[in-house]
GUTIVEX-638040 format. One record per residue (C-alpha): x, y, z; residue in one letter. Coordinates in steps of 0.25 Angstrom, whole numbers. Layout:
N
[[X,Y,Z],'A']
...
// end
This chain:
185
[[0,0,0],'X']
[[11,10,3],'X']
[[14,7,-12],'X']
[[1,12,-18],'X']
[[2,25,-10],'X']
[[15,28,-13],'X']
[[12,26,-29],'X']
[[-1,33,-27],'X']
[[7,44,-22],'X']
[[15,45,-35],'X']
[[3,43,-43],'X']
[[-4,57,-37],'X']
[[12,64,-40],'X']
[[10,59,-53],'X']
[[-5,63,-56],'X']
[[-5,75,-46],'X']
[[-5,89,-51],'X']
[[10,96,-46],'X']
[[9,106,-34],'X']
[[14,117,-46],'X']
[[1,115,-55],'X']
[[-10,113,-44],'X']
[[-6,127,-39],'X']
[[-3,132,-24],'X']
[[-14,127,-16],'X']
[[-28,127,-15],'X']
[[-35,134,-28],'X']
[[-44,144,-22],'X']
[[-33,150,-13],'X']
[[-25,152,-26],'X']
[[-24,166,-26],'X']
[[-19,166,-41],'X']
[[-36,162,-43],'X']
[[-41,171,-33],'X']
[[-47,182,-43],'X']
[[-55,170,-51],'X']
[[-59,164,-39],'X']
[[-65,178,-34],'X']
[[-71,180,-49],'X']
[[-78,167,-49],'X']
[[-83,169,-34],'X']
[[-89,181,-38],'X']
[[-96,177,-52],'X']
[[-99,165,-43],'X']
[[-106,172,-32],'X']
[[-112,182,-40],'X']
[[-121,169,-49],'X']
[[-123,163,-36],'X']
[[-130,177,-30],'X']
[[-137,180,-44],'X']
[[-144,166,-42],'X']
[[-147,166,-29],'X']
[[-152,179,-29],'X']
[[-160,178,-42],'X']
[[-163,163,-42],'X']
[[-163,157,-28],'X']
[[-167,166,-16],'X']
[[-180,172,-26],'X']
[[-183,158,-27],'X']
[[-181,157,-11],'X']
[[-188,172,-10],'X']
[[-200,163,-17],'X']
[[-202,151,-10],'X']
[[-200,160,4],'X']
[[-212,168,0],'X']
[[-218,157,-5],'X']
[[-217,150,7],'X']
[[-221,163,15],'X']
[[-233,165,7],'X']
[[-237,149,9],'X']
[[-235,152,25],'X']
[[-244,164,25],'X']
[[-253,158,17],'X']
[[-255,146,25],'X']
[[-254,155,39],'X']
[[-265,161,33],'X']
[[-272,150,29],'X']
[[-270,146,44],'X']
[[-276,156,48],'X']
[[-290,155,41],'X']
[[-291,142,45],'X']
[[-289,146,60],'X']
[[-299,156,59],'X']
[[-308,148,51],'X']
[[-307,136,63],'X']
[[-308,147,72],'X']
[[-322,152,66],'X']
[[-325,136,64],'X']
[[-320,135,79],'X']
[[-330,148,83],'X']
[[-341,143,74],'X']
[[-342,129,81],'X']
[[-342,135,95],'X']
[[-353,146,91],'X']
[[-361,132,86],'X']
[[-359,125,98],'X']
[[-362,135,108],'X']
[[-375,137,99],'X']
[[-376,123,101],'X']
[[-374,121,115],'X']
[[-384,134,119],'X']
[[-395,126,109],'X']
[[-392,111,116],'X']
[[-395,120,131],'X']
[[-408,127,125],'X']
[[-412,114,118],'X']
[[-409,106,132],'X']
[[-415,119,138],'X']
[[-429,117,130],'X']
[[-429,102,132],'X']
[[-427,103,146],'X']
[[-439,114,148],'X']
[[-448,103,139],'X']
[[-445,93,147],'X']
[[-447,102,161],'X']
[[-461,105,153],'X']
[[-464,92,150],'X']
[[-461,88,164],'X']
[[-468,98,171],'X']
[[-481,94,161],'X']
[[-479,78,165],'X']
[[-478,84,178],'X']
[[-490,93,179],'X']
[[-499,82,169],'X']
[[-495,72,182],'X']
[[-498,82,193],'X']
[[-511,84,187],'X']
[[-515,69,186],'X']
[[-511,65,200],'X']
[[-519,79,205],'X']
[[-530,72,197],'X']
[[-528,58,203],'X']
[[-526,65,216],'X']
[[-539,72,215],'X']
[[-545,60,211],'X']
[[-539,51,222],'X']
[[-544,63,231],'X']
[[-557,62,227],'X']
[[-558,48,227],'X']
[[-552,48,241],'X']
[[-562,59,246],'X']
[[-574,51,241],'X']
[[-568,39,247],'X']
[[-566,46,259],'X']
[[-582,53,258],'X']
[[-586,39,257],'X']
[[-579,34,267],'X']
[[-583,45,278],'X']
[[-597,43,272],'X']
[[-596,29,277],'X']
[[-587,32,288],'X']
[[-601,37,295],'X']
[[-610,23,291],'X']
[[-598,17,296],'X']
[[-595,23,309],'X']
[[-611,22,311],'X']
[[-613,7,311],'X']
[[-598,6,319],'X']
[[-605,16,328],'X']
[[-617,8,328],'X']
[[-610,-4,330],'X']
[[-603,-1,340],'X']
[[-615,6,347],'X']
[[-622,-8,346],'X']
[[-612,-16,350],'X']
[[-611,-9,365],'X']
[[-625,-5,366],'X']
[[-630,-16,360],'X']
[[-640,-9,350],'X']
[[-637,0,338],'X']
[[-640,15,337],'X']
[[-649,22,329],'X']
[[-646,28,316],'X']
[[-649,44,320],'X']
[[-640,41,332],'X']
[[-629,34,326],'X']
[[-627,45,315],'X']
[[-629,57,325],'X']
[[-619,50,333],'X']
[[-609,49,321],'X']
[[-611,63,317],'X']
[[-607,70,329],'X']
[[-595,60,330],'X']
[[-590,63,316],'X']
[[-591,79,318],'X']
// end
């Protein structure tokens, strides 16, 4: 191996360019050049300005507006459909408080019907057990006139009874009744 380097080392002396023909150093620190080298820098940043100031930053300039424009555009859009849900957002709390004050005076209505109703099924029966009670009255009244009615003929013959089982003989009628009269008053 230390062969093939050493004739590889004679190889690059053979190919190689002498030190006298390449030059002192590294080119663009030649100062024989440095009047080209300031020409071509010059002609070269002056295409590069021209383009970029005719060609690339109008072409930046437009997509920046057009991108501004799109933003704007979209903010405002933005903002239509806030408002828009805000009004939709208003609307349905104008509705359901509209529907909430009609759901109280419907239950309001519907409870003074049934209150009605009520106090009519109410009266209705007030009135038939007045009747019955009238009735039950009256049929008690006449029981009782009937019974006080015989309450006298009965206490007559118990009186009569009674009077004939100690003297031993019953009264008469006129005295029996006379007797029971003043007993009753």
């Amino acid at each position: 191996m230390a062969g093939d380097t050493h004739s590889n080392a004679e190889h690059n002396t053979e190919v190689g360019i002498p030190a006298e023909e390449h030059g002192a150093g590294f080119p663009p620190f030649d100062s024989t050049t440095y009047a080209s080298q300031i020409l071509w820098l010059a002609l070269t940043f002056g295409v590069f300005y021209w383009i970029m100031k005719n060609v690339a930053v109008p072409r930046i300039a437009g997509i920046l507006e057009d991108r501004k424009d799109r933003i704007a555009g979209d903010l405002a859009e933005a903002n239509r459909l806030k408002q828009e849900t805000d009004e939709a957002i208003a609307a349905y709390e104008q509705a359901l408080s509209e529907a909430r004050a009609k759901a109280h005076g419907i239950a309001s209505e519907t409870r003074e019907k049934l209150k009605a109703d009520q106090d009519a099924r109410r009266e209705k029966a007030e009135a038939e057990l007045s009747e019955k009670l009238a009735a039950a009255e009256k049929h008690i009244a006449g029981v009782k006139s009937e019974a006080l009615g015989q309450i006298e003929e009965i206490a007559g013959d118990t009186a009569s009874a009674l009077v004939e089982a100690l003297v031993g003989r019953a009264p008469a009628k006129t005295d029996l009744t006379k007797a029971l009269k003043s007993a009753m008053n």
